[in-house]
C-alpha positions as CSV (number, residue, x, y, z in Angstrom):
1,X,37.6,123.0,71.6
2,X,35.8,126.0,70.0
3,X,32.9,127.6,71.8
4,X,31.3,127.3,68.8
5,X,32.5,124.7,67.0
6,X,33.2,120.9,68.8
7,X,36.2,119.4,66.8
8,X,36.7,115.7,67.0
9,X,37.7,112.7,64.9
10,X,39.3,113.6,61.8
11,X,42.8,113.0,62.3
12,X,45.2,112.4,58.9
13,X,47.9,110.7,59.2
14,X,51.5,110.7,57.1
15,X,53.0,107.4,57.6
16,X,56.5,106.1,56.4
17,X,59.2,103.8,58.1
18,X,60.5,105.8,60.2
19,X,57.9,107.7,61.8
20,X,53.9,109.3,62.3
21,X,53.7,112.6,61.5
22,X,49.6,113.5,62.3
23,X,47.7,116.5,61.1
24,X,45.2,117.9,62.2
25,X,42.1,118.4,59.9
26,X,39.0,120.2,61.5
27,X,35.2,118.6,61.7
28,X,33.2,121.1,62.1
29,X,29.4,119.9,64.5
30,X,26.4,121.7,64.3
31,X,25.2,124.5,67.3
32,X,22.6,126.8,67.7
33,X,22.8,129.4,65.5
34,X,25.1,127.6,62.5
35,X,24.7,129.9,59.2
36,X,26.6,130.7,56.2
37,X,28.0,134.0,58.2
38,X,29.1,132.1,61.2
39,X,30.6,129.2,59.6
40,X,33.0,132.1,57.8
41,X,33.7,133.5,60.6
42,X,34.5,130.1,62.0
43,X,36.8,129.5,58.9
44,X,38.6,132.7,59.3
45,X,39.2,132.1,63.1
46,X,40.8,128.2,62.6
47,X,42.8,129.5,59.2
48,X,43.8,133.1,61.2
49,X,44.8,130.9,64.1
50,X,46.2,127.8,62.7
51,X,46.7,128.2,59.0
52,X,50.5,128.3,59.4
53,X,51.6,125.7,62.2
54,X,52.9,122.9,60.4
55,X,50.4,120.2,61.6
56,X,47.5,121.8,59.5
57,X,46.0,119.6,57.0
58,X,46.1,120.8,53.6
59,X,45.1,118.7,50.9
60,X,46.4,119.1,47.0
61,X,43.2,119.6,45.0
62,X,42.8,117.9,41.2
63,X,43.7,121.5,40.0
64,X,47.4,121.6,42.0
65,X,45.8,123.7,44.6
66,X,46.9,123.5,48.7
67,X,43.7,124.0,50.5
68,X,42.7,123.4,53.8
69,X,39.7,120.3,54.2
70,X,36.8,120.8,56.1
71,X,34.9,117.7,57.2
72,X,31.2,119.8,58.1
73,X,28.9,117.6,59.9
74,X,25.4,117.2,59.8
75,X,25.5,119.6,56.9
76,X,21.7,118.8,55.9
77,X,20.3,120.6,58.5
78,X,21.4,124.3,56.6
79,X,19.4,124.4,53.4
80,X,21.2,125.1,50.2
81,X,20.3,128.1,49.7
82,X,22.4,129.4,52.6
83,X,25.7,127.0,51.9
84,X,25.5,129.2,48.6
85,X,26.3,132.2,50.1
86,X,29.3,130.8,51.7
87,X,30.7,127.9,48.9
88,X,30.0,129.8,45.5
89,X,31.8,132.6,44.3
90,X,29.0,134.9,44.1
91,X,27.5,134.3,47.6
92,X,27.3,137.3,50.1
93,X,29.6,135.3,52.5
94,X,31.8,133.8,50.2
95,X,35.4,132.3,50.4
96,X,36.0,131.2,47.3
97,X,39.3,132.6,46.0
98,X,40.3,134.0,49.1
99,X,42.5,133.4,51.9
100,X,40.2,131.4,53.3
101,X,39.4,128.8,50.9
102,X,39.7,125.3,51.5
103,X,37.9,121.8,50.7
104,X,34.7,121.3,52.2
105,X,33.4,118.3,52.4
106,X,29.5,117.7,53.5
107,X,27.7,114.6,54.9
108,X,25.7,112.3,53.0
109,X,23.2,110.5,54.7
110,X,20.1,109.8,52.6
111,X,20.1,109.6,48.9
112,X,18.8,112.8,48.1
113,X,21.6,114.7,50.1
114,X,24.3,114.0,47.1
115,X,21.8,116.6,45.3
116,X,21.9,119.2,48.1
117,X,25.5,119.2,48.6
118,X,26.1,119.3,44.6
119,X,23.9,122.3,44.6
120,X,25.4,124.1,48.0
121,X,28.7,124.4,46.4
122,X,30.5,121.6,48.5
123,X,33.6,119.9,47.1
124,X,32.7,116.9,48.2
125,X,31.1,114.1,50.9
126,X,31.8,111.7,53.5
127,X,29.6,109.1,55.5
128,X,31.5,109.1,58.7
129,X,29.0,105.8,60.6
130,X,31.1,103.2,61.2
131,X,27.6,100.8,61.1
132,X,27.6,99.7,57.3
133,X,24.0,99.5,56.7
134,X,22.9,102.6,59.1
135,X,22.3,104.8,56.2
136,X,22.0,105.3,52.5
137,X,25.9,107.0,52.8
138,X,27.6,104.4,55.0
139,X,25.9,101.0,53.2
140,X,29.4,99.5,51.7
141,X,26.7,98.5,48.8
142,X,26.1,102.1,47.5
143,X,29.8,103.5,47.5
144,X,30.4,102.6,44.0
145,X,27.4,104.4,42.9
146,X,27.9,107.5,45.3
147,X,31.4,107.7,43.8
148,X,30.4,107.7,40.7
149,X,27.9,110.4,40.9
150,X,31.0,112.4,42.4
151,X,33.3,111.7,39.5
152,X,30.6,112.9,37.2
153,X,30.1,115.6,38.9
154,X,33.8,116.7,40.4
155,X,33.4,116.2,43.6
156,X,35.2,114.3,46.0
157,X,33.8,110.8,47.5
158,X,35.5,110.1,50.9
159,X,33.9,106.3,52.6
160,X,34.6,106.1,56.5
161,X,35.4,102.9,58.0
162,X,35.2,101.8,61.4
163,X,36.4,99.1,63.6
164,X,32.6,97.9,65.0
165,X,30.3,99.6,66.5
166,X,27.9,98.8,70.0
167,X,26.4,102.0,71.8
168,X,23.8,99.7,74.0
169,X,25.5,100.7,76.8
170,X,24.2,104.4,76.4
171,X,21.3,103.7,73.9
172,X,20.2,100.2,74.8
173,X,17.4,100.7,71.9
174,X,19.8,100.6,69.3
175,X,20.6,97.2,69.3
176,X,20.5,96.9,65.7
177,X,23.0,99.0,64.7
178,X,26.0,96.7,67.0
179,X,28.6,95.8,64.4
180,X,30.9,93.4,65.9
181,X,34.6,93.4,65.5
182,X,35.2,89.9,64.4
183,X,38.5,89.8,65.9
184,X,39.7,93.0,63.1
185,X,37.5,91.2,60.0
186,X,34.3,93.7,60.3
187,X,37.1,96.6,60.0
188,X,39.6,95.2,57.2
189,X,36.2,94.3,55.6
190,X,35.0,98.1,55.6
191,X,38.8,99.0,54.2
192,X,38.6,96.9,51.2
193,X,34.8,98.1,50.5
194,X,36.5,101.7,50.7
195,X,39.5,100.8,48.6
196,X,37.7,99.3,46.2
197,X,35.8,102.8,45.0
198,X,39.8,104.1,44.5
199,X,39.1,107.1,46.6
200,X,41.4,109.8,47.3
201,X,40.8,110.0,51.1
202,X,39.4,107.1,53.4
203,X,38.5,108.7,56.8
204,X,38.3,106.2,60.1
205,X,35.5,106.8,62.1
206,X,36.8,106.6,65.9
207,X,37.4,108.3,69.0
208,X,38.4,107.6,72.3
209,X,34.4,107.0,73.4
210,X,34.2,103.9,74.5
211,X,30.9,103.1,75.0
212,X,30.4,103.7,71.6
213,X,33.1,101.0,70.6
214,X,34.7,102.9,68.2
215,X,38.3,103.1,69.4
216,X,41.6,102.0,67.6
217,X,43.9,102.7,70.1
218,X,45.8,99.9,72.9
219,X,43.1,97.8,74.5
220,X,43.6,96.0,77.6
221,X,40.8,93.7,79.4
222,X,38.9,96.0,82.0
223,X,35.8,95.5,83.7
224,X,34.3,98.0,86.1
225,X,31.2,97.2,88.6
226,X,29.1,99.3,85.8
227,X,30.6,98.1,82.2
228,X,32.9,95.7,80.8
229,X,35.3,97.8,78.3
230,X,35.8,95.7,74.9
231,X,39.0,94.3,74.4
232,X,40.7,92.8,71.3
233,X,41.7,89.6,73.0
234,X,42.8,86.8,71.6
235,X,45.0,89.6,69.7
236,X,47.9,92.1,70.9
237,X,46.6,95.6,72.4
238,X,47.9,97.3,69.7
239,X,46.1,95.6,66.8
240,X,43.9,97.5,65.3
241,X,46.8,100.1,64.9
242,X,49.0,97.6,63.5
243,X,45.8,96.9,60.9
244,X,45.6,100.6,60.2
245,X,49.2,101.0,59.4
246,X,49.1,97.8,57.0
247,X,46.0,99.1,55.4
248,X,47.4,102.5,54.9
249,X,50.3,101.4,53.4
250,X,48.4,99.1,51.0
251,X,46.0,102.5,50.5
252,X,49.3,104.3,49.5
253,X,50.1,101.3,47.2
254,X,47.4,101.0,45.3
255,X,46.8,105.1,44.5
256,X,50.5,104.6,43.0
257,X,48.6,101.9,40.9
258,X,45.4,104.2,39.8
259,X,47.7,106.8,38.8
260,X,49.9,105.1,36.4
């Protein structure tokens, strides 16, 4: 954790046969004081400090570049103007062509935000809510035309899917944003909405809060005298990481397909 950066859920992983090999890429969350000048210094501090160990993501860019990706949250609340200064060549704080280049990929939320992040100087966007139907960005219904406003534009479109979602526990207002599980249906649902754009990168939305029902990881029944934990009963504990693996193998399949 970085005092002035909170890294979480972004996680990529390399599957095949034999073995998981994760890498780590780095979501950068808004603080006090977030600018064009701090987020380069915050770049130069992750690359200067972890550019080189071998579990830092670098993704291969259209143009056969190795960049480091940037997922940068909440990236509305900068105005353009100042992303300029850090994402365009000719801004004050600039990384472009440096050491410190990378892939940075903003949020999109409403509609109006694929403007703003075409005209900050991002590479791309993700939606990272795993309620389909929370916003403009994570409605399943608008990927197709999101993604096609980033092919026309060269930018990268990357959907995020999630297993559910039910935060009453913590926010008992927010009723209507519970996504059940469906015993793994809501979840292979939001894969196939994702696939079905042909994106280069699908990001899962999930992390190891609970009362936010967002976690992939071995479930066991567990009730406490505050809260009853969701389990994935009538299935195994591991499924929904047996569903990922089967999802990013058909994910790896079918970008085989879109590039013959």
């Amino acid at each position: 954790m970085m005092a002035v950066a909170h890294l979480d859920e972004c996680l990529v992983a390399t599957m095949s046969s034999s073995c998981v090999f994760i890498q780590v890429a780095f979501h950068i969350q808004p603080y006090k004081g977030r600018t064009d000048q701090s987020m380069h210094d915050n770049i130069k501090y992750i690359i200067d400090r972890y550019g080189k160990h071998e579990a830092f993501y670098r993704f291969r860019t259209s143009t056969g570049q190795i960049l480091p990706l940037f997922y940068v949250y909440d990236s509305y609340l900068t105005p353009p103007d100042s992303w300029t200064e850090l994402l365009t060549p000719t801004g004050s704080q600039s990384v472009r062509g440096t050491p410190y280049d990378g892939v940075f990929v903003a949020l999109v939320v409403e509609e109006r935000h694929k403007h703003d992040i075409l005209a900050s100087g991002f590479d791309g966007m993700y939606t990272y809510f795993a309620s389909n139907g929370f916003s403009f960005g994570s409605s399943h219904q608008n990927w197709k035309a999101i993604k096609a406003f980033c092919d026309t534009n060269n930018l990268l479109f990357i959907p995020s899917v999630g297993p559910g979602y039910v935060d009453t526990a913590v926010r008992p207002w927010n009723n209507h944003n519970t996504r059940n599980r469906v015993n793994g249906r809501y979840y292979e649902t939001s894969l196939q909405a994702a696939l079905s754009v042909r994106p280069e990168i699908v990001t899962i939305t999930s992390f190891n809060q609970w009362h936010e029902g967002t976690q992939i990881e071995r479930a066991v029944p567990k009730k406490t005298a505050e809260r009853l934990y969701l389990d994935y009963l009538p299935n195994q504990a591991d499924h929904y990481l047996q569903l990922t693996r089967q999802w990013a193998q058909t994910f790896s399949r079918e970008k085989d397909k879109w590039l013959m």
